[in-house]
Kinemage of the C-alpha trace (Angstrom):
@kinemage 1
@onewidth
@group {chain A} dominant
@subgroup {mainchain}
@vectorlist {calphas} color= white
{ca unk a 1} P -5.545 -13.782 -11.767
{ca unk a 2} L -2.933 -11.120 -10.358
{ca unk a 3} L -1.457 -11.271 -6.989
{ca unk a 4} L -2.155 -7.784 -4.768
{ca unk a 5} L 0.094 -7.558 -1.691
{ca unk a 6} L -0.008 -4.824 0.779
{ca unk a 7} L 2.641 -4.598 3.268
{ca unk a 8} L 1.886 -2.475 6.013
{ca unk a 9} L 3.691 -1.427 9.423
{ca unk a 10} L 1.326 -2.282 12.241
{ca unk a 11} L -1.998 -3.792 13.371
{ca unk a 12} L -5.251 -2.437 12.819
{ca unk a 13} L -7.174 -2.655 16.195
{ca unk a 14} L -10.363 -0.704 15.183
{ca unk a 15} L -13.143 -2.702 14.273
{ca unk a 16} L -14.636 -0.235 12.161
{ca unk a 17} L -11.166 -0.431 10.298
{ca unk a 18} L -11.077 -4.133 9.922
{ca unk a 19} L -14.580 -4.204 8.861
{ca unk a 20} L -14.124 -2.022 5.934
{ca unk a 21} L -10.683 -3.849 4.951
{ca unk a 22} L -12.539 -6.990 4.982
{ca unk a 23} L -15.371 -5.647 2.972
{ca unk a 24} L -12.876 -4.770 0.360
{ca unk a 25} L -10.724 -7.656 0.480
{ca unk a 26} L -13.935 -9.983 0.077
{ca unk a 27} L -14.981 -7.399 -3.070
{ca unk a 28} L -11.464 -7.855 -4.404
{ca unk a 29} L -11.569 -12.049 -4.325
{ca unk a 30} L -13.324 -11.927 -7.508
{ca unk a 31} L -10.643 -9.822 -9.320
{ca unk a 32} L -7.089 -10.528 -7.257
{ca unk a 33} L -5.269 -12.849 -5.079
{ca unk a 34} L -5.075 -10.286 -2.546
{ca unk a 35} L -2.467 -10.529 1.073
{ca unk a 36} L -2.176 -8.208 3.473
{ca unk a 37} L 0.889 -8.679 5.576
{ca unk a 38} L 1.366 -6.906 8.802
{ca unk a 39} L 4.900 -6.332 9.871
{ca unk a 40} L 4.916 -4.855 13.962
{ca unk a 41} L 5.566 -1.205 14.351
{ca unk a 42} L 7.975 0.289 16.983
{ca unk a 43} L 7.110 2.759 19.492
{ca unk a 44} L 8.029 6.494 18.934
{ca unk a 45} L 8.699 7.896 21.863
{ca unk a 46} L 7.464 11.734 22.101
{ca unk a 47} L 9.469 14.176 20.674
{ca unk a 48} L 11.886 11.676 19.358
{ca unk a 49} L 15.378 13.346 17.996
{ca unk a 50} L 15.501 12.418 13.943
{ca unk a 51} L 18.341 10.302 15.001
{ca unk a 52} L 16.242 7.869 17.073
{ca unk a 53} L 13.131 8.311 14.369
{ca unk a 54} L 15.758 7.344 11.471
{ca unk a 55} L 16.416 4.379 13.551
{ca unk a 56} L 12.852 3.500 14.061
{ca unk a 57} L 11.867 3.783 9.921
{ca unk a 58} L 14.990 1.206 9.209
{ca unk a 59} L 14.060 -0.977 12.018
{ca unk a 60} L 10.052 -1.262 10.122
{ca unk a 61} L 12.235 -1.264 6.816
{ca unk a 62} L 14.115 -4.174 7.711
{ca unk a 63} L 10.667 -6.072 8.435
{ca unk a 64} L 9.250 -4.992 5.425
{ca unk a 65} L 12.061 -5.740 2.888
{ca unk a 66} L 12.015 -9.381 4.335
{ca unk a 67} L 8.372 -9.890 2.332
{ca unk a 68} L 9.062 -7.939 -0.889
{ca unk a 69} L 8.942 -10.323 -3.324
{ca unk a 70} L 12.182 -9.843 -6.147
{ca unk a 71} L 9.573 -10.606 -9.264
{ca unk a 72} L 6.995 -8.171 -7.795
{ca unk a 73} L 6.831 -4.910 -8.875
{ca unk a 74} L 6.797 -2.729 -5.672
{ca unk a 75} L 5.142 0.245 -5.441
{ca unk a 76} L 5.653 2.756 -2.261
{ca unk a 77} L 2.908 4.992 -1.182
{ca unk a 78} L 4.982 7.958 -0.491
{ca unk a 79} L 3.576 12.120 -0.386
{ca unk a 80} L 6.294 13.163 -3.021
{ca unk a 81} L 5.137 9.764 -5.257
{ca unk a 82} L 2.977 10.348 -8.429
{ca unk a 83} L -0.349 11.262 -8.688
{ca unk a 84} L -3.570 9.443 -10.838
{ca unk a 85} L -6.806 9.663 -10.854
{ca unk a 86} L -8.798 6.620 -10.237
{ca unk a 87} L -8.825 5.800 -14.209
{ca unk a 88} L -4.981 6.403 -14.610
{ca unk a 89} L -4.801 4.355 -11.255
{ca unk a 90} L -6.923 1.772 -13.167
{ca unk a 91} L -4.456 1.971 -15.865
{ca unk a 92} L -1.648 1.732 -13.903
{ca unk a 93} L -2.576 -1.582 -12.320
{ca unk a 94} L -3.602 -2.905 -15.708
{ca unk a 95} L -0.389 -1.884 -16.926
{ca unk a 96} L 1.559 -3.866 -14.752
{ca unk a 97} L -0.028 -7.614 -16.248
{ca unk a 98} L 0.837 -6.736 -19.350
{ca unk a 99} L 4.408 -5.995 -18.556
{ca unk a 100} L 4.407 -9.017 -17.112
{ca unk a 101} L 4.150 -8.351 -13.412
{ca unk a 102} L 2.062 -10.835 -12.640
{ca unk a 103} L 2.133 -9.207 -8.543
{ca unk a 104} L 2.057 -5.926 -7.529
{ca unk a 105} L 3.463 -5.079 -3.680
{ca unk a 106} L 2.479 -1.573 -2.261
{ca unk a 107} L 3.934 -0.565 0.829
{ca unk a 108} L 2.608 1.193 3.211
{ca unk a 109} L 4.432 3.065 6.194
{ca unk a 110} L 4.277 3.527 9.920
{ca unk a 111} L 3.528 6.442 11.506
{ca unk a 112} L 6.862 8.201 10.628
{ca unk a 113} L 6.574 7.315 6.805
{ca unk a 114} L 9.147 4.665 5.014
{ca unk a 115} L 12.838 4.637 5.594
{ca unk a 116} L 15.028 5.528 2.638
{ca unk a 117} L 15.819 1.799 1.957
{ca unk a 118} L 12.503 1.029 0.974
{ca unk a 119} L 11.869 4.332 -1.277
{ca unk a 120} L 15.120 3.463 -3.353
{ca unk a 121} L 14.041 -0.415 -3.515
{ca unk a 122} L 10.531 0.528 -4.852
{ca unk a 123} L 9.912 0.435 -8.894
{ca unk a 124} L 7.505 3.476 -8.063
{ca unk a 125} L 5.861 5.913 -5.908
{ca unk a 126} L 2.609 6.843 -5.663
{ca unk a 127} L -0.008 9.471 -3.410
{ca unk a 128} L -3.024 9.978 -2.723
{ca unk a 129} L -2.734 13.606 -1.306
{ca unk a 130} L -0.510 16.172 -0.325
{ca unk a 131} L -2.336 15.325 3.350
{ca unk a 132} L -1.119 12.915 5.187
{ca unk a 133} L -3.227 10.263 6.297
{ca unk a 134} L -3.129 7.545 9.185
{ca unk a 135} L -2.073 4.537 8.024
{ca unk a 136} L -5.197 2.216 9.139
{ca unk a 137} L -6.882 5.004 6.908
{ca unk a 138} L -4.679 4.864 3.957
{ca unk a 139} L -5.238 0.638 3.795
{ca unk a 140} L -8.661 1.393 3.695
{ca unk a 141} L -8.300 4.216 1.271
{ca unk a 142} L -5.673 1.776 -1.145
{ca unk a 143} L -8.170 -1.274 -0.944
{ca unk a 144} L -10.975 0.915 -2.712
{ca unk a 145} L -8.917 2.215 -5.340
{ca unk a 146} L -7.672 -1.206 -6.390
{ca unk a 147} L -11.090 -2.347 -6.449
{ca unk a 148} L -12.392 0.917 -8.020
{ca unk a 149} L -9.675 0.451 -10.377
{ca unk a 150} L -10.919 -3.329 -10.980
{ca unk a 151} L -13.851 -2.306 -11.733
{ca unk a 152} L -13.412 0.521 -13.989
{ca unk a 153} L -10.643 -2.043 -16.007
{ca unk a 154} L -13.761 -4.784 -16.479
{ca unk a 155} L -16.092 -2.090 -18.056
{ca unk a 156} L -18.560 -2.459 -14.471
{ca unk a 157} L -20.406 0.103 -13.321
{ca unk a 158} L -19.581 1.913 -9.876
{ca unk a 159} L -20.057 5.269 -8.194
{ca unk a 160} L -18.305 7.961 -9.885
């Protein structure tokens, strides 16, 4: 069975949020070992020079680079990342057991996106859109995917 991490800045504090995550991450027990691992966010102040916001993305990178695992193959959601449908995303995940990843990490930024450091340490980037999405939303929107993926990978049926 593969190991799933998803590294995340913040807490979620909408139930509706955590209820959905938890729906998926109980879906996804029968397919992955699957952690989700918080790391805090820091407050941006409003209209925040890029100096201070540059310092805010490395202070959440430093948090998240002390949970990426060095035999994991980490994968950074990022706007300018690659593309897939939810086959090729299927694929993709696939892909990674046979190479002998036997965990995948994807990383998920704060509210100001992912520092530099954590781009350049990632093996890949991936989006879902050109839009930008909140980041309770995106966990939501990974967690489906993966299972979607799951899914399509074991030849089961689900909603195209």
């Amino acid at each position: 069975m593969s190991n799933i991490s998803i590294l995340c800045v913040g807490k979620i504090k909408e139930k509706y949020w955590n209820d959905a995550i938890a729906e998926y991450s109980k879906r996804l027990s029968r397919y992955c070992k699957l952690q989700i691992v918080e790391v805090a966010d820091e407050k941006t102040p409003d209209n925040a020079p890029p100096a201070i916001e540059e310092q805010i993305k490395q202070k959440e990178a430093d948090r998240i680079l002390k949970h990426i695992d060095d035999h994991a193959y980490v994968c950074a959601l990022a706007i300018d990342g690659k593309k897939y449908d939810s086959v090729a995303f299927s694929d993709f995940i696939q892909d990674k057991g046979l190479k002998g990843y036997s965990h995948i990490q994807f990383v998920i930024g704060g509210s100001l996106g992912l520092h530099e450091s954590i781009l350049k340490r990632a093996d890949s980037h991936i989006s879902f859109s050109d839009m930008t999405f909140p980041h309770q939303m995106m966990r939501v929107i990974l967690l489906e995917q993966i299972y979607r993926g799951y899914k399509i990978s074991s030849g089961e049926p689900y909603h195209k």
